[in-house]
N, C-alpha and C positions, 0 to 999 in steps of 0.2 A: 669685138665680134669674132667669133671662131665657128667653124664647119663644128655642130652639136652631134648630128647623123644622118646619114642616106637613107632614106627610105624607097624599100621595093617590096611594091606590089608583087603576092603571088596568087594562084590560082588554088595551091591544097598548102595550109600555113603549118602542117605538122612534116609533110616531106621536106616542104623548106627546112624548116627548123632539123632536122637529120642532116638535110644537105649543107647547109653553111655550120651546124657543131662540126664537123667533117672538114670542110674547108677550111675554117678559121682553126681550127683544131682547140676548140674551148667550147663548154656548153652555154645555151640560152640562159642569162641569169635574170631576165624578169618577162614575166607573160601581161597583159592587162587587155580588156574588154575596154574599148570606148562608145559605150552608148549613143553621145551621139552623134559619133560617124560613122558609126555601125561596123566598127574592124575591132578584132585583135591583133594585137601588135605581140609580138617578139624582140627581145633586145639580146645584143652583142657588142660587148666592150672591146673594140680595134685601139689601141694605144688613148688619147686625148679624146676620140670620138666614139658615134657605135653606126652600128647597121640596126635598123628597124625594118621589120618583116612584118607586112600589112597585107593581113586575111579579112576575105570579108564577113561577115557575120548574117548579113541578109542581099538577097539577089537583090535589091535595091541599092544598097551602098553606092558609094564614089568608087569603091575599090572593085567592087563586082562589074562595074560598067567601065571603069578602066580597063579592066583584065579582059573581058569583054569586048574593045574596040581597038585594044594596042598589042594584048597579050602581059605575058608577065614581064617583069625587068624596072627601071629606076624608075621612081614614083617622085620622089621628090627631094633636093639637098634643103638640110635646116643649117640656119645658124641661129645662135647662141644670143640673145642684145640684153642690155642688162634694163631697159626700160622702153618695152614693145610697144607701147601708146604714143611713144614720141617717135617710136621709127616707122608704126606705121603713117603718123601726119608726116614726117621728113621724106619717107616713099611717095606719097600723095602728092606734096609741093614739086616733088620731082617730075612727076608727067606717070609714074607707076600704077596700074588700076590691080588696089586690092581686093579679094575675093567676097571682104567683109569689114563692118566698120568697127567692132568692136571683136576683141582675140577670145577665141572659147578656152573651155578645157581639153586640154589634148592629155599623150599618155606620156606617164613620167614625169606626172606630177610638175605641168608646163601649162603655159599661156600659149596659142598659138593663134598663128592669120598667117594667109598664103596671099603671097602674089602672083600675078596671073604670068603664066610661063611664053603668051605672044609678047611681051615686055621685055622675056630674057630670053631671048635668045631658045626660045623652047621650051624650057626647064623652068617645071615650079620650082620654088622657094616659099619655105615656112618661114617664118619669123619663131624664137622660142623663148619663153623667161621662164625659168625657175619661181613656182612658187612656195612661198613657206607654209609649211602647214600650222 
């Protein structure tokens, strides 16, 4: 298991994307639409991991009502598990209340499920697996 990427919630996903090519001094090298969590996402490659930048797509989103009740800033860390069915039943057996029973499709070509951030200590956590196309 390894930190995959931070994701932060922002409120306009195209200044973002100006402001961290700037910071990180490298450009955004993939954009994607997730349907159905209703964001765009941005990605940026930091060493082994990236930053993912999650706009929302419609006033309804998770992201729109995030941004909405906290403002903008870290949304959530992912890690990386190489068989997420099994980590989310090992989270389960743990006493952990996942957000969902089975991992949808997220961006980046990923399996993902979050667990619930009163568990850690504040902070969501995704779970992610690479899928092969």
């Amino acid at each position: 298991m390894h930190i995959d990427h931070i994701g932060i919630a922002v409120d306009d996903l195209e200044k973002a994307v100006e402001t961290y090519e700037k910071l990180l001094d490298g450009e955004c090298y993939k954009r994607e639409v997730v349907d159905n969590q209703k964001v765009e996402t941005a990605f940026f490659e930091t060493g082994q991991s990236k930053v993912e930048l999650l706009g929302a797509t419609s006033p309804d989103s998770v992201i729109a009502k995030y941004v909405a009740k906290k403002g903008e800033g870290m949304h959530h860390v992912a890690f990386e598990v190489d068989d997420i069915h099994a980590e989310l039943k090992r989270l389960c057996e743990e006493g952990f209340t996942v957000l969902s029973d089975e991992p949808s499709r997220g961006a980046d070509n990923k399996l993902v499920a979050f667990v619930h951030p009163k568990d850690n200590h504040g902070v969501l956590v995704e779970l992610c697996q690479s899928v092969e196309e």
